[in-house]
MIFI-617965 format. One line per field, with one value per residue: chain; z, x, y of N, C-alpha, C in turn; residue number from 1. Coordinates in steps of 0.1 Angstrom, whole numbers, plus 5000, padded with zeros to 4 digits. Layout:
! residues N
cadena: c(A  ...)
npz: c(Z  ...)
npx: c(X  ...)
npy: c(Y  ...)
capz: c(Z  ...)
capx: c(X  ...)
capy: c(Y  ...)
cpz: c(Z  ...)
cpx: c(X  ...)
cpy: c(Y  ...)
num: c(NUM  ...)
***
This chain:
! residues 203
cadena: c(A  A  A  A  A  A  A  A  A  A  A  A  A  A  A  A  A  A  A  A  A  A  A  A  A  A  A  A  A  A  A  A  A  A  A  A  A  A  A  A  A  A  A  A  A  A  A  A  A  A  A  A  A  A  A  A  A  A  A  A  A  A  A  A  A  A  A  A  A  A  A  A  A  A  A  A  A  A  A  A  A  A  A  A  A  A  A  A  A  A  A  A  A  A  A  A  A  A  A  A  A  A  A  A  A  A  A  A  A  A  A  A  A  A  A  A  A  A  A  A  A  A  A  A  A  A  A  A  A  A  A  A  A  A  A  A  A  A  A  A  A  A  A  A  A  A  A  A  A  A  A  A  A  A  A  A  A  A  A  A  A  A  A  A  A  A  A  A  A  A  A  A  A  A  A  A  A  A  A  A  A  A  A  A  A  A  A  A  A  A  A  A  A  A  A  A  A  A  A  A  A  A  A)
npz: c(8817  8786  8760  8762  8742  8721  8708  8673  8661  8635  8614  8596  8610  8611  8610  8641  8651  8664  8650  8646  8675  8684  8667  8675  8701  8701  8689  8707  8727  8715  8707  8729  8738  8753  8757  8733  8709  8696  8669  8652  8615  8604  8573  8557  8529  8512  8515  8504  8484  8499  8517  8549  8583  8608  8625  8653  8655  8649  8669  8692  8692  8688  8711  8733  8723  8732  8757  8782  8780  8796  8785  8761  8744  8730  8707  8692  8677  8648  8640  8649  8630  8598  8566  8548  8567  8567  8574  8576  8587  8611  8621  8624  8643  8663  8670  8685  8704  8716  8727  8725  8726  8709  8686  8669  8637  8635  8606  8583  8559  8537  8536  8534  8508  8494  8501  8488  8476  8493  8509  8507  8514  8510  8532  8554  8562  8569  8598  8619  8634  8619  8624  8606  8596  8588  8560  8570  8564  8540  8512  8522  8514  8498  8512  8526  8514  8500  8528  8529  8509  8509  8537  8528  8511  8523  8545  8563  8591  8595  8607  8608  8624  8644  8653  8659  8634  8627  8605  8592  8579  8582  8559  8553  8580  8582  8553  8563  8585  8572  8556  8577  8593  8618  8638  8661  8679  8661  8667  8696  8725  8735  8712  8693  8700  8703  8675  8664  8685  8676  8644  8626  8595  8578  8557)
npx: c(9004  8986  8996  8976  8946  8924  8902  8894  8867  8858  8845  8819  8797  8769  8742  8752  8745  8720  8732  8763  8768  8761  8778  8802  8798  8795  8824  8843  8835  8838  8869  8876  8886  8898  8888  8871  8879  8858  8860  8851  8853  8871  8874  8867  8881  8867  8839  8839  8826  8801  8777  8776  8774  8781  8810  8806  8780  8785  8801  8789  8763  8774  8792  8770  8753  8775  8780  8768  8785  8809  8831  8837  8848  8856  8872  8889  8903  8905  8891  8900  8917  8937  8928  8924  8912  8932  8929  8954  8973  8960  8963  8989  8996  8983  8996  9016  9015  9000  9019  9036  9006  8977  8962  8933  8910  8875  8853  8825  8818  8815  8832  8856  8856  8866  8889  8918  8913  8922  8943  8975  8971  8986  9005  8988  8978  8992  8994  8979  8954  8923  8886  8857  8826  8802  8773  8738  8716  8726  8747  8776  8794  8816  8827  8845  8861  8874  8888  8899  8921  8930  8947  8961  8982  8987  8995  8980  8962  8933  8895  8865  8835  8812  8781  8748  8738  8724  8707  8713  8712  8729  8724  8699  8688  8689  8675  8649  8642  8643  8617  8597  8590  8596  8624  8628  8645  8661  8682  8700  8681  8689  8702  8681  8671  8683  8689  8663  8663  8683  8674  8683  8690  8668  8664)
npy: c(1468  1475  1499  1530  1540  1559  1571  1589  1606  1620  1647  1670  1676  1687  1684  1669  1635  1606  1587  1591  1588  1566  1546  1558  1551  1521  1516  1524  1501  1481  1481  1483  1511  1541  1565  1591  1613  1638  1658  1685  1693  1717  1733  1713  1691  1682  1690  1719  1733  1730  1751  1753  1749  1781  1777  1777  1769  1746  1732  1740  1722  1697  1693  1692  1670  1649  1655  1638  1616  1600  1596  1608  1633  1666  1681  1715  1718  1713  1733  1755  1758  1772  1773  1743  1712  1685  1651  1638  1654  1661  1636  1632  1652  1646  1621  1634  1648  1629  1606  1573  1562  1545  1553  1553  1558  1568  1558  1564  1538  1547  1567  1556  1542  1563  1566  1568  1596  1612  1631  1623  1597  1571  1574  1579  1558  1540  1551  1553  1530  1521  1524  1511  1516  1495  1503  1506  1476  1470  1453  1442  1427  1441  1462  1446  1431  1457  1466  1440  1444  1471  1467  1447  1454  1483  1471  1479  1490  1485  1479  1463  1473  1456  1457  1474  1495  1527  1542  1573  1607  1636  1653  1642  1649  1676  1682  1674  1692  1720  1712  1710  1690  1662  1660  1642  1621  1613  1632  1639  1652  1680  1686  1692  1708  1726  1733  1742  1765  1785  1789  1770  1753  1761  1779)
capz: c(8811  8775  8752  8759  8732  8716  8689  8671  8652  8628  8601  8601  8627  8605  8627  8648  8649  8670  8642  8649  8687  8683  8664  8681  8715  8694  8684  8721  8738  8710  8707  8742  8739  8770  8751  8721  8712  8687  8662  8639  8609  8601  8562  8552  8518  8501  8512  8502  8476  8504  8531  8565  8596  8614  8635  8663  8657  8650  8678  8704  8692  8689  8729  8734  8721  8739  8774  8789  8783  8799  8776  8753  8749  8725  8706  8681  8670  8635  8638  8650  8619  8593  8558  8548  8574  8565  8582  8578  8593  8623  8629  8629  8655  8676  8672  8685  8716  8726  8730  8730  8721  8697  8679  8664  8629  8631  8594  8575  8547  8521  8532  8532  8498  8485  8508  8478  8469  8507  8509  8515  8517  8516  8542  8563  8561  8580  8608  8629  8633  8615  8625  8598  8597  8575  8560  8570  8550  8526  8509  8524  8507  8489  8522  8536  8501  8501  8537  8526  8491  8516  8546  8522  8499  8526  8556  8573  8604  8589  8612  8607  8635  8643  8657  8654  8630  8623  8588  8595  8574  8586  8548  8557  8590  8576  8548  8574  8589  8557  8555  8587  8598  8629  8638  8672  8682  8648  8671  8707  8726  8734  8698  8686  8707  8694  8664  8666  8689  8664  8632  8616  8579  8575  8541)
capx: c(8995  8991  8991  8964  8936  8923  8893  8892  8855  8861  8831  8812  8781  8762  8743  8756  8731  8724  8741  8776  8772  8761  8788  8813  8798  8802  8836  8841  8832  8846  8885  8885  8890  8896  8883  8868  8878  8850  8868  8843  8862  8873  8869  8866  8889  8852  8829  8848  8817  8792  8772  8783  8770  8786  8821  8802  8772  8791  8812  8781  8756  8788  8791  8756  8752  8780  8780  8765  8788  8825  8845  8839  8854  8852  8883  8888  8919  8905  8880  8905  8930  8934  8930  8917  8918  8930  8936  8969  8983  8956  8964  9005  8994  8979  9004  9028  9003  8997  9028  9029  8988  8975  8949  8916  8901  8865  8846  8819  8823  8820  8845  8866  8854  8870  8900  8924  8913  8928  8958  8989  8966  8989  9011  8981  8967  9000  8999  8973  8941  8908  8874  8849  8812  8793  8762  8731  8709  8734  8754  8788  8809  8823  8833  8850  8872  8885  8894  8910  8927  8938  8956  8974  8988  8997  9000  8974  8953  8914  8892  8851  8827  8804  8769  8734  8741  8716  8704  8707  8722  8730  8717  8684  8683  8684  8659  8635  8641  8635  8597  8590  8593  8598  8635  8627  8649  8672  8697  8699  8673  8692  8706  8670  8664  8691  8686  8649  8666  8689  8668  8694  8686  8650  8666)
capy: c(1478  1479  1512  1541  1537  1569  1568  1604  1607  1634  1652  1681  1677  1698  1678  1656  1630  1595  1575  1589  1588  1549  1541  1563  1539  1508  1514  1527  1492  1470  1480  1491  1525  1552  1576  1593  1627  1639  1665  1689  1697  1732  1734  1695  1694  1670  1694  1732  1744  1732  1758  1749  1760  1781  1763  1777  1759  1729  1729  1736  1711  1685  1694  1693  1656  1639  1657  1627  1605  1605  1587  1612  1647  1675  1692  1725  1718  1714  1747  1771  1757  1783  1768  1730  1703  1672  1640  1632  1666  1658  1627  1634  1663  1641  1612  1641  1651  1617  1598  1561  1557  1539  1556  1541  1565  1563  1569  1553  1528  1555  1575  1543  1536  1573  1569  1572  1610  1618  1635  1616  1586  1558  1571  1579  1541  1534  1558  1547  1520  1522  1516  1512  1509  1493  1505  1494  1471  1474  1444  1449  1421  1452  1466  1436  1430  1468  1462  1433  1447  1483  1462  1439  1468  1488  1470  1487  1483  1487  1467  1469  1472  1454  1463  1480  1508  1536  1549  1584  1614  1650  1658  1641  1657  1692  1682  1675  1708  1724  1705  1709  1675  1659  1656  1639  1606  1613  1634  1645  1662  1689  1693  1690  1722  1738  1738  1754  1782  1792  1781  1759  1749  1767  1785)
cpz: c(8796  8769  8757  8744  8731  8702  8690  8660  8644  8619  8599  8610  8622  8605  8629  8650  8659  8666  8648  8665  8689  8676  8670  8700  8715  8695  8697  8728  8725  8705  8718  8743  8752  8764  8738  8716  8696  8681  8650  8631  8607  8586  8554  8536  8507  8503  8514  8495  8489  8515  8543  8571  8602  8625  8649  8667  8652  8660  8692  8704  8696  8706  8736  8735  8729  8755  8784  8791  8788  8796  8763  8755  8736  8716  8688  8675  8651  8632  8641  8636  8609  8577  8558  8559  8566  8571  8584  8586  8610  8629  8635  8640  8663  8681  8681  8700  8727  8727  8734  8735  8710  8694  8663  8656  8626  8619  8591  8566  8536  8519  8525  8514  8484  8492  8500  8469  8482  8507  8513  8521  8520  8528  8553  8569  8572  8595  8620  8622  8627  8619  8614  8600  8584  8574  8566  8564  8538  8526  8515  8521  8498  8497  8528  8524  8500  8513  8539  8520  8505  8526  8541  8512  8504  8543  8571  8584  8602  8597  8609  8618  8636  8650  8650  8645  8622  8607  8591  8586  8577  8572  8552  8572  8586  8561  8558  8582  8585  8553  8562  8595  8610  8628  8652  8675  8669  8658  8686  8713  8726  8720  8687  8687  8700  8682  8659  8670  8679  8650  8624  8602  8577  8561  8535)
cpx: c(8998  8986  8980  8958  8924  8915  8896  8882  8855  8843  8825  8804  8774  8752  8746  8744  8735  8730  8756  8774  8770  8771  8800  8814  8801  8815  8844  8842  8839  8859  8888  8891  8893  8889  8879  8872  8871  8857  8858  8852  8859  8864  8873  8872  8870  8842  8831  8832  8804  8785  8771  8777  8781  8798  8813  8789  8772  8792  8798  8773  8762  8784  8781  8751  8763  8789  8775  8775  8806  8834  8845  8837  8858  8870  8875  8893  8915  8895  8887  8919  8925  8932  8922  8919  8920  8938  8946  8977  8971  8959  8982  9003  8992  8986  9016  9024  9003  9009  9027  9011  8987  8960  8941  8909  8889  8858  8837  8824  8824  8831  8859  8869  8865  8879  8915  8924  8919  8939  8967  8986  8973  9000  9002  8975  8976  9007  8989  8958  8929  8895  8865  8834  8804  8780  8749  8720  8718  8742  8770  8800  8824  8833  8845  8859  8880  8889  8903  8925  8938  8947  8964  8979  8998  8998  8996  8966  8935  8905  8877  8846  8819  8793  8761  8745  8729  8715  8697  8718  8716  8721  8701  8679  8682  8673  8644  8635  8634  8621  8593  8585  8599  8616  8637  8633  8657  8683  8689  8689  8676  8699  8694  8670  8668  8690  8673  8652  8667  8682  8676  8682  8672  8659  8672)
cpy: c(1479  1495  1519  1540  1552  1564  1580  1600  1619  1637  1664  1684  1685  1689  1670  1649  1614  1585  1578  1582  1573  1546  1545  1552  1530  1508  1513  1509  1478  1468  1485  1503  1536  1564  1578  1607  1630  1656  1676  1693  1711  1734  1720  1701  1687  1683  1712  1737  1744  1745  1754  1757  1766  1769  1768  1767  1745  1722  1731  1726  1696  1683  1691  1674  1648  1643  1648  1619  1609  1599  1592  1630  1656  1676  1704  1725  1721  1733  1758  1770  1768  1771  1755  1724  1692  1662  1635  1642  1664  1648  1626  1641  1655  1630  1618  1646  1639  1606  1585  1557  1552  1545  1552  1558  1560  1568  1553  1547  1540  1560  1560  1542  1551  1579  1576  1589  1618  1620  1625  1601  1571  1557  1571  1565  1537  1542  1555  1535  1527  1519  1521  1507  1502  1499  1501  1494  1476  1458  1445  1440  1433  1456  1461  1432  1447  1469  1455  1435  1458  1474  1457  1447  1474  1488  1476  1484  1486  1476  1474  1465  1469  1459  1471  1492  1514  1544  1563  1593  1628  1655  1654  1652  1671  1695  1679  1687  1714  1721  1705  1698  1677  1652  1647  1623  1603  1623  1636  1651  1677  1696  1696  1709  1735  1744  1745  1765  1787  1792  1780  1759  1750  1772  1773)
num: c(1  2  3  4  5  6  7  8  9  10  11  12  13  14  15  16  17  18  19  20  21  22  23  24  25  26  27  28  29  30  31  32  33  34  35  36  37  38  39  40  41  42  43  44  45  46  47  48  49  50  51  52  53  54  55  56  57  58  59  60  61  62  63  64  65  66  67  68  69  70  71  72  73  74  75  76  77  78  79  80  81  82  83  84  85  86  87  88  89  90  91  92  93  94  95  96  97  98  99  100  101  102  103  104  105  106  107  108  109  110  111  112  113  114  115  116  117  118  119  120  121  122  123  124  125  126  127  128  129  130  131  132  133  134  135  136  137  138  139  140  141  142  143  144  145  146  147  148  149  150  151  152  153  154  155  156  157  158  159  160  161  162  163  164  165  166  167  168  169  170  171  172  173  174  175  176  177  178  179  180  181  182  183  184  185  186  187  188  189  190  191  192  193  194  195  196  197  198  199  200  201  202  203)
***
């Protein structure tokens, strides 16, 4: 038996939408994962001046979108923290939790691309695995050379994922709120819903 396999999909969910949960399935069926544990961030250190929803209506919609599936499983850990979250103090926690696992950081190519403004970033590179997505329809030689450039620096584990990936952004989704647009088959049904109950991002 080798190692327990642990993705953690970190972000806001301000909405969660069908791009993460495809990529989070991708990553899921292509390093063999047992699990996914999907993480809303508390107060993301990048997005501090932004308007956030509610951690409540983070943290239900989150739940809401990946209750189907059972290789993926919820935490708060970052929503009940007091102060910033950042990745490197999450991912030691969970290195400290999970004993003998090897865990797999799922983020898009951007973040990748502005990995260097992350706290404590070069020791983070060498604390656990990476999964990266590339854009899509995008040129991604870029991608696949800072991939390169980051593992040979600092010896890191960065691998990119392949598969379908969706051109969808939480910012688009709450502009289409905002205009009255059809958000239908861009997230969940049930997180669709939700966000009409409550009237998410109408102001």
């Amino acid at each position: 038996m080798g190692k327990a396999r642990i993705g953690l999909m970190g972000g806001t969910f301000d909405p969660i939408h069908n791009g993460h949960l495809l990529l989070a399935e991708n990553s899921r069926k292509a390093f063999n994962l047992d699990k996914i544990i999907f993480m809303p961030a508390g107060i993301p250190p990048h997005k501090k001046d932004k308007h956030l929803s509610s951690n409540t209506h983070r943290y239900n919609m989150t739940l809401l979108a990946i209750n189907s599936n059972r290789h993926f499983f919820l935490s708060d850990m970052e929503l009940k923290k007091e102060g910033i979250s950042f990745t490197i103090d999450t991912i030691k926690y969970l290195k400290s939790l999970y004993i003998d696992t090897e865990i797999y950081f799922i983020l898009g190519s951007d973040s990748l691309f502005q990995i260097d403004t992350w706290k404590d970033y070069q020791e983070l590179l060498t604390l656990c695995h990476f999964i990266v997505a590339p854009r899509p329809n995008f040129h991604n030689e870029k991608l696949e050379n800072t991939v390169n450039t980051l593992n040979s620096l600092y010896n890191s584990s960065i691998h990119i994922v392949e598969g379908p990936v969706l051109d969808i952004s939480s910012s688009e989704i709450r502009d289409r709120v905002r205009k009255g647009l059809s958000i239908s088959y861009l997230v969940p049904k049930p997180v669709e819903e939700y966000i009409y109950k409550h009237g998410l991002y109408k102001d």
